[in-house]
C-alpha positions in Angstrom: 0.0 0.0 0.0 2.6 2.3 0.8 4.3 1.8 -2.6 1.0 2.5 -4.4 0.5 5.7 -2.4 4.4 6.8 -3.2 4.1 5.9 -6.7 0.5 7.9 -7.2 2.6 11.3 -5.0 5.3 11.1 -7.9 2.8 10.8 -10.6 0.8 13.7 -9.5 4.1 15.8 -8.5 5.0 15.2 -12.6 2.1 16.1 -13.7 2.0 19.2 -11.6 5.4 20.0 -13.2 4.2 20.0 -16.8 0.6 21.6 -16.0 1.5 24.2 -13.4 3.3 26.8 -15.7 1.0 26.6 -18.3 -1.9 27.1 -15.9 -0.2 29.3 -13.6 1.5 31.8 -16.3 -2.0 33.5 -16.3 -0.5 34.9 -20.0 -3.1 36.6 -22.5 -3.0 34.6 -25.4 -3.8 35.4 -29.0 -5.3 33.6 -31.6 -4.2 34.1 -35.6 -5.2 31.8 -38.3 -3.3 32.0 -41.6 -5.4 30.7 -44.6 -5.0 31.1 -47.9 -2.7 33.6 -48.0 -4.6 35.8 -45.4 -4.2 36.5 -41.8 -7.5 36.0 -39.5 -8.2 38.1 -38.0 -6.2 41.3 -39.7 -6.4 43.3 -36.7 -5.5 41.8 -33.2 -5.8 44.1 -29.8 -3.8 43.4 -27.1 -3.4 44.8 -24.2 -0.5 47.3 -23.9 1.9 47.2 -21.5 1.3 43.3 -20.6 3.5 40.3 -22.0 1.1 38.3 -24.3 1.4 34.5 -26.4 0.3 34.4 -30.1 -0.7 31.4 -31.1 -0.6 31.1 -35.0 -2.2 28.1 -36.9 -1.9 27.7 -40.5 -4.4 26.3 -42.0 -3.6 26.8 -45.7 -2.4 24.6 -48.4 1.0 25.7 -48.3 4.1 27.4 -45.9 3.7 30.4 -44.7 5.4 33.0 -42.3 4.7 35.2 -39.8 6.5 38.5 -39.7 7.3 41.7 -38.2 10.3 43.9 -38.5 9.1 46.5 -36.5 8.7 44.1 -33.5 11.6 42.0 -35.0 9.8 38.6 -34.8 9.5 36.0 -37.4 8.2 32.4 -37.5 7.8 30.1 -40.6 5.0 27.6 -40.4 4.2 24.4 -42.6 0.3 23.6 -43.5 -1.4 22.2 -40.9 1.2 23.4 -38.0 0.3 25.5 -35.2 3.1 27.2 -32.7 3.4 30.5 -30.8 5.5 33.6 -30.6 6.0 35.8 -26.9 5.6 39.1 -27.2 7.0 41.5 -24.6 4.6 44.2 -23.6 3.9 46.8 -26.1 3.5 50.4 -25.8 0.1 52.0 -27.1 0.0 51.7 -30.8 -0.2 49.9 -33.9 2.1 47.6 -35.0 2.1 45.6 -38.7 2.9 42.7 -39.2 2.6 40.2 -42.8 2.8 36.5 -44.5 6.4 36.6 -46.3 5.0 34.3 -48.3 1.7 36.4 -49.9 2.9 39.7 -48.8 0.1 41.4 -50.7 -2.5 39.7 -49.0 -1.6 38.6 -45.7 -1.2 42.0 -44.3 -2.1 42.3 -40.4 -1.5 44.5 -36.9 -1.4 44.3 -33.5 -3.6 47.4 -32.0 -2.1 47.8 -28.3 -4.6 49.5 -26.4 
């Protein structure tokens, strides 16, 4: 009994490990869908002055990549693949950002409000 009850206190402390800091973080995330060669939404607001998570899915047929050289981040994503990005908090403004890969229609901002 008392090895059942010390292996179910390291299975829990484990899975407190890899839950707690997502849970915990109490980070705003974001939510961008790329899809044929547009960004959805085109126009994000986030909360100035806070640290926030985008998470970008692509859901078109092809690569794609998220950019902005004003807020120097990039991120290349094949179809079907969703990751994230951390932003550090921004001031008030707007901020542009674009698919490298359909630059004349994947044209987005961040609105930090």
């Amino acid at each position: 009994m008392r090895k059942l009850f010390l292996n179910l206190v390291a299975v829990l402390t484990l899975a407190g490990a890899f839950a707690g800091p997502v849970l915990a973080d109490g980070m705003p995330t974001f939510t961008l869908v790329m899809r044929a060669g547009r960004f959805q939404p085109e126009t994000l607001v986030v909360p100035a002055n806070t640290k926030f998570r985008l998470l970008i899915k692509n859901e078109g047929p092809g690569a794609e990549e998220f950019e902005s050289i004003e807020l120097r981040k990039e991120k290349v994503l094949a179809p079907g693949v969703t990751s994230f990005l951390i932003f550090q908090p921004l001031k008030p403004g707007s901020y542009k950002f674009f698919g490298d890969f359909h630059p004349a229609t994947a044209q987005g901002r961040f609105v930090a409000k």
